[in-house]
Backbone bond lengths (Angstrom), bond angles and torsions (degrees), N, CA, C in turn:
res aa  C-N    CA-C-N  psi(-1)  N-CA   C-N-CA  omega(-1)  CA-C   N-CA-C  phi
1 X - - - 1.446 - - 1.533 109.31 -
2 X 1.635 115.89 135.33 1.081 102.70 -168.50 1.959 104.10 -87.44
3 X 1.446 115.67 156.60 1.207 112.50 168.17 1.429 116.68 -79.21
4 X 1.359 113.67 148.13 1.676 128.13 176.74 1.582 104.81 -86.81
5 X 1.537 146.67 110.10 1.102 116.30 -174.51 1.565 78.51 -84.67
6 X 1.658 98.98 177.47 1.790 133.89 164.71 1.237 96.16 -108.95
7 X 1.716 106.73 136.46 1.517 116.30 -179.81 1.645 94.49 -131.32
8 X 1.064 127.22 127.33 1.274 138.39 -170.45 1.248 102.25 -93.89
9 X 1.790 137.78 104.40 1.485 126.83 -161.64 1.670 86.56 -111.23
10 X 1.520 101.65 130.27 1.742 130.72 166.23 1.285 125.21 -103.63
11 X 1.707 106.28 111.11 1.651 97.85 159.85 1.064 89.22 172.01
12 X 1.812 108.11 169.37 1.511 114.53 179.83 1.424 123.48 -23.17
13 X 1.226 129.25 167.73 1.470 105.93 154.96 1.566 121.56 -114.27
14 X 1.740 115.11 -62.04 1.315 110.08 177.92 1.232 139.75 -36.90
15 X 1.721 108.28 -15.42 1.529 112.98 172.87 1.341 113.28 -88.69
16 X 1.128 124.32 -28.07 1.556 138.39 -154.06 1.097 104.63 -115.10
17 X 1.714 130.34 -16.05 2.042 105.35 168.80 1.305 150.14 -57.49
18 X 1.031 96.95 17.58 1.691 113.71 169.30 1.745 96.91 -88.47
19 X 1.278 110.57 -58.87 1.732 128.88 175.80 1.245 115.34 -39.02
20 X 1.445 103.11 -61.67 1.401 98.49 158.34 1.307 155.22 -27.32
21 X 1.805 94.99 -61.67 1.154 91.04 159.01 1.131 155.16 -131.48
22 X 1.789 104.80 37.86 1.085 104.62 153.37 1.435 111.77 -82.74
23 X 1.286 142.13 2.83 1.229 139.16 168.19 1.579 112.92 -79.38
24 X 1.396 110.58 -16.31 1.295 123.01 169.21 1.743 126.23 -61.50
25 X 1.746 86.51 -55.01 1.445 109.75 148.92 1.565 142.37 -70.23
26 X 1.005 80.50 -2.91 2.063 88.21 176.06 1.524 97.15 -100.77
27 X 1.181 133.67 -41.58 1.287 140.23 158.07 1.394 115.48 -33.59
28 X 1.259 120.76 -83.67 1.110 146.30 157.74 1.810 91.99 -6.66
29 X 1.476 111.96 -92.71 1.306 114.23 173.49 1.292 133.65 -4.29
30 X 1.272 104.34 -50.88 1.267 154.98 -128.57 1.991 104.52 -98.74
31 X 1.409 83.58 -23.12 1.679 106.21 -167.89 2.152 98.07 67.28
32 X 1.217 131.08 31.70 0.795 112.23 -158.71 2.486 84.00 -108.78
33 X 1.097 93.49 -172.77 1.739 112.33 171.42 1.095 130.72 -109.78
34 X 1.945 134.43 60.90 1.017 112.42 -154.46 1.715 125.24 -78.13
35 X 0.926 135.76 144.95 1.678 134.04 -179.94 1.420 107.77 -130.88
36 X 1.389 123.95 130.68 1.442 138.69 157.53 1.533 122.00 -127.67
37 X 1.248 87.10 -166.75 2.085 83.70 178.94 1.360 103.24 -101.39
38 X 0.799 151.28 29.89 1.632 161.99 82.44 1.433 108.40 12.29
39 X 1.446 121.84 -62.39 1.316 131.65 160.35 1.793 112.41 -46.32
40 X 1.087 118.92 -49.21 1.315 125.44 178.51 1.215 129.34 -130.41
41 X 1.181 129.17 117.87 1.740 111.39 173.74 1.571 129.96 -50.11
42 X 0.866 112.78 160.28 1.654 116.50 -163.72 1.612 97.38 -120.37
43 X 1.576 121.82 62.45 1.234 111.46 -171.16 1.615 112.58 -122.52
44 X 1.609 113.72 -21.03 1.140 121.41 -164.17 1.578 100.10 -132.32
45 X 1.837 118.35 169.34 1.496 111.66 -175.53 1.704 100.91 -56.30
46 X 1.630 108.89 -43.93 1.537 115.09 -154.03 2.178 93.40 -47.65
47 X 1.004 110.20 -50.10 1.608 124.77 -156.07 1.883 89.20 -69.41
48 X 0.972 109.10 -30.45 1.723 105.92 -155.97 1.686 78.42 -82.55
49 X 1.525 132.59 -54.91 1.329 139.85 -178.00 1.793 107.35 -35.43
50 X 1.353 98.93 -49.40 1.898 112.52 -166.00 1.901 90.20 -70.10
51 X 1.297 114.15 -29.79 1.426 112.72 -169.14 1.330 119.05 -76.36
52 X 1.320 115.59 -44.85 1.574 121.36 168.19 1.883 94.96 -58.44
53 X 1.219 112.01 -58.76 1.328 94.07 -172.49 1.478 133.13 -36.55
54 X 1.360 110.12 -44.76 1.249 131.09 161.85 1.640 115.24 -44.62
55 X 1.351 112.09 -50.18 1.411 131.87 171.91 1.612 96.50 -45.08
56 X 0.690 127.19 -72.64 1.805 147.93 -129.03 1.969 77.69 -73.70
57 X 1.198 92.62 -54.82 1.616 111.40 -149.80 1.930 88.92 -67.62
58 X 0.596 142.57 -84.54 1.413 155.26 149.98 1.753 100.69 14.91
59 X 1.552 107.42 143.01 1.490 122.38 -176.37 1.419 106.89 -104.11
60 X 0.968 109.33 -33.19 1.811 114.14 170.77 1.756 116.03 -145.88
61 X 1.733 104.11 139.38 1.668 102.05 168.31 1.501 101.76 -95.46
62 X 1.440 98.89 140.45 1.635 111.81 167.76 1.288 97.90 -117.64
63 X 1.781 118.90 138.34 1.105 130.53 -150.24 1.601 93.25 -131.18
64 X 1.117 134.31 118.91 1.574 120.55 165.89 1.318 121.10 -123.06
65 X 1.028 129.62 114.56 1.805 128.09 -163.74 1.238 98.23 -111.41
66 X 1.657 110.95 143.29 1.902 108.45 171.18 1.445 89.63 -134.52
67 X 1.433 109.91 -114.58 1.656 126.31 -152.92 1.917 102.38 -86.21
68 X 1.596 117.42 -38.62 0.931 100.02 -162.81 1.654 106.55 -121.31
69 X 1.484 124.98 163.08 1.288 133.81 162.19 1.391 121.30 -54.90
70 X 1.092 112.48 -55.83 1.481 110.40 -179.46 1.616 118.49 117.65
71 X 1.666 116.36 153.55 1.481 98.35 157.54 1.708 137.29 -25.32
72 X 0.962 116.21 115.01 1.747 109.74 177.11 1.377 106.15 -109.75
73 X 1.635 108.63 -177.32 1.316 126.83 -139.36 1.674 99.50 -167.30
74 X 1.574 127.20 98.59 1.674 112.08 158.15 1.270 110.11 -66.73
75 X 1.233 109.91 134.36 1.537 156.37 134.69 1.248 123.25 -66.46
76 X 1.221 120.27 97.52 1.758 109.40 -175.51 1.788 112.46 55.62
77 X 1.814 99.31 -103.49 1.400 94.15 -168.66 1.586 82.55 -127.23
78 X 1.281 130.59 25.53 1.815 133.98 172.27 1.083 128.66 -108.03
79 X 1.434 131.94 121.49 1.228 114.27 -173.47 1.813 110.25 -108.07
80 X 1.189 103.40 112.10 1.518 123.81 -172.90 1.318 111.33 -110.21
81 X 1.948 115.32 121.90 1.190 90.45 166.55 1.510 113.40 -108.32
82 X 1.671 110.50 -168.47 1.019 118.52 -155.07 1.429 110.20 -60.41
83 X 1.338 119.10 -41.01 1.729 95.55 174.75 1.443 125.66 -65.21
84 X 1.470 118.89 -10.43 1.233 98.63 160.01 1.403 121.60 -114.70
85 X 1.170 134.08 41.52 1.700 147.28 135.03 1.180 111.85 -80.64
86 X 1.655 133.71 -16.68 1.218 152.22 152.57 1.515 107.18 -50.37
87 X 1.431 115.74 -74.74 1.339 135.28 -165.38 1.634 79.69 -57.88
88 X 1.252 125.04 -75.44 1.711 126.63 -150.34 1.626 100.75 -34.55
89 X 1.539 93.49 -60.15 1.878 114.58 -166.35 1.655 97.31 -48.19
90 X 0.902 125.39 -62.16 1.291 119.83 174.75 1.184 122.85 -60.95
91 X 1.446 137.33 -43.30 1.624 120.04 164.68 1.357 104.43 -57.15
92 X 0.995 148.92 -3.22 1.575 145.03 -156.72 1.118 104.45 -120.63
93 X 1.142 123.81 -41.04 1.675 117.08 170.53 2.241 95.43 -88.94
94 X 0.810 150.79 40.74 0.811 138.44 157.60 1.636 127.07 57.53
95 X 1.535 100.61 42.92 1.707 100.98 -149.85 1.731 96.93 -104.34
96 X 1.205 143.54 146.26 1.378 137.57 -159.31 1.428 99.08 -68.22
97 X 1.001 136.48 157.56 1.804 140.41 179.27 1.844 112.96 -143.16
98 X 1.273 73.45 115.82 1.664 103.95 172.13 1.389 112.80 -98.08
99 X 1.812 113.55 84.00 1.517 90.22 174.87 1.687 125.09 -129.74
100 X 1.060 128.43 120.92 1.508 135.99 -170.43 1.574 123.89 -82.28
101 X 1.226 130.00 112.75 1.382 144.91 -169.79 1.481 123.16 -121.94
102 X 1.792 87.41 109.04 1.654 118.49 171.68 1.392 99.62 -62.75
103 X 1.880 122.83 113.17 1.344 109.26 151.83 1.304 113.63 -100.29
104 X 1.570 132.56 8.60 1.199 107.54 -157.09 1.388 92.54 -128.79
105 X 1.495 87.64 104.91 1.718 118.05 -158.43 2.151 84.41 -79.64
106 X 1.097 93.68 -64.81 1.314 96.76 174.50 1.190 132.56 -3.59
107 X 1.859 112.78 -50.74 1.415 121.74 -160.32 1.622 98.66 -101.37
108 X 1.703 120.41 17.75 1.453 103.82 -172.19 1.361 103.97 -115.14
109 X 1.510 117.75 171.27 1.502 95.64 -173.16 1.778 92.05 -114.92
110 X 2.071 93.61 167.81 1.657 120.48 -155.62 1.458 79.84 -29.33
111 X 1.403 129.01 -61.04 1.910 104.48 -129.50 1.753 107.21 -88.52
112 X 1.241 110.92 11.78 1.483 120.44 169.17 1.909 115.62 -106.15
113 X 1.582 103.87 8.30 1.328 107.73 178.92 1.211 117.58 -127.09
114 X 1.606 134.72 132.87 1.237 148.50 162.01 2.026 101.85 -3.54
115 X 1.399 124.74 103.49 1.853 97.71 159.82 1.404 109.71 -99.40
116 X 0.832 138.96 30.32 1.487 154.00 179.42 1.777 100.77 -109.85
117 X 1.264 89.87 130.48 2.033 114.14 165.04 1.443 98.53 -70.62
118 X 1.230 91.37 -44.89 1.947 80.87 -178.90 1.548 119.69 -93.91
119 X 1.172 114.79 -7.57 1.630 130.50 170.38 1.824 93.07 -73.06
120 X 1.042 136.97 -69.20 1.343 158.97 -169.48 2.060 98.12 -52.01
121 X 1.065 99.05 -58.31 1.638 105.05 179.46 1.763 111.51 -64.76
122 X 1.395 106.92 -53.08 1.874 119.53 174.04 1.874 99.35 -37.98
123 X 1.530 101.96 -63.14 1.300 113.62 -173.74 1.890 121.89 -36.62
124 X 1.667 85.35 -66.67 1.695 112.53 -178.54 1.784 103.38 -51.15
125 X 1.403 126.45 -41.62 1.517 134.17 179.32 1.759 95.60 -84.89
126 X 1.029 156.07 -44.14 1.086 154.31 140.33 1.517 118.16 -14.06
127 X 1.339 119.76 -63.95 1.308 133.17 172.83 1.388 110.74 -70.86
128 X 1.355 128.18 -36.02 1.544 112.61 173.73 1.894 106.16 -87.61
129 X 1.142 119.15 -22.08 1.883 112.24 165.97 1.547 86.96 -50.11
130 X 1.455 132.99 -73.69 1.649 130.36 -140.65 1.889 84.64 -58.89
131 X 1.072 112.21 -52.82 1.662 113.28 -141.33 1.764 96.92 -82.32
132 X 1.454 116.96 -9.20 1.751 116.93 159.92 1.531 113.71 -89.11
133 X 1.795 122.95 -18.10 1.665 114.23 -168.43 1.605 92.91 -116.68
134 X 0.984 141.05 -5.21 1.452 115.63 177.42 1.753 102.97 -145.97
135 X 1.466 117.30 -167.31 1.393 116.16 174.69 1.491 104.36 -100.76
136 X 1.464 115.17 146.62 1.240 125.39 -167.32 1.369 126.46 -135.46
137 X 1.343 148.23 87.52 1.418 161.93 119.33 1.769 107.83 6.36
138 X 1.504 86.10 133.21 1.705 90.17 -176.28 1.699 102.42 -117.63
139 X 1.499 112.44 128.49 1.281 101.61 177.87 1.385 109.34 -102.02
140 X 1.819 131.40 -149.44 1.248 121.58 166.32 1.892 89.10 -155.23
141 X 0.986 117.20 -48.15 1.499 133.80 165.60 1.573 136.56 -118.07
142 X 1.305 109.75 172.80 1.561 108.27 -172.72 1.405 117.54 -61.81
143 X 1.451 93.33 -24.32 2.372 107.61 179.43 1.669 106.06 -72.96
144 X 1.226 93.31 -51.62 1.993 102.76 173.19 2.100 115.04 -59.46
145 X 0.922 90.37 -49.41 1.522 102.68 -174.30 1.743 98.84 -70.53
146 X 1.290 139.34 -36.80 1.363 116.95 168.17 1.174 112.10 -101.25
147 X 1.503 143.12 -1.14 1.238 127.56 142.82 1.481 122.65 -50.59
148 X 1.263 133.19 -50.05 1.355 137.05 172.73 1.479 105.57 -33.69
């Protein structure tokens, strides 16, 4: 019997649900399992708890970053959001990482991009953590990003 892996797909959401899901569906295709926080909100410890679980449970993270940071969350004295306590949890448990990077902030429009100096800066240090700890694929659109 063949195995189904589970691929746990990470990243903003409201900008990227189209991305989603056709990555949902290429999976799918794919014979693969896709899971995100789509399934659950990522708002409280209980939800962040159900999310690592998901993590843990999952055969590969797919990571997709474009224009914006995302919901955040302080940490001590850091403010991280959830896709990258996502990204962390998974380099930290040692989980394989699939992650794909929009640079061309340029070609997206205002309401899919960071309007924050400090939304815009989180991002740019965000994108160079992914592009120093794992291997990284550059997309530009939804046709490029599921061909990869």
């Amino acid at each position: 019997m063949k195995k189904k892996h589970q691929v746990f797909v990470s990243s903003t959401y409201e900008d990227l649900k189209e991305e989603r899901k056709a990555i949902s569906e290429a999976l799918l295709e794919s014979d693969c399992i896709p899971a995100g926080m789509e399934l659950f909100p990522a708002s409280n410890n209980k939800s962040w708890e159900i999310i690592k679980k998901a993590i843990d449970e999952s055969d590969y993270y797919l990571l997709v970053i474009a224009g914006r940071y995302g919901s955040t969350r302080t940490i001590g004295c850091h403010i991280v959001s959830f896709t990258e306590m996502e990204f962390n949890y998974a380099r930290k448990t040692k989980k394989p990482i699939l992650a794909f990077i929009n640079d061309n902030i340029q070609k997206m429009t205002v309401d899919k991009v960071e309007e924050t100096i400090e939304g815009r800066e989180r991002l740019k240090l965000f994108k160079e953590k992914v592009k120093n700890n794992c291997q990284v694929s550059f997309w530009d659109n939804g046709g490029t990003l599921i061909s990869e």
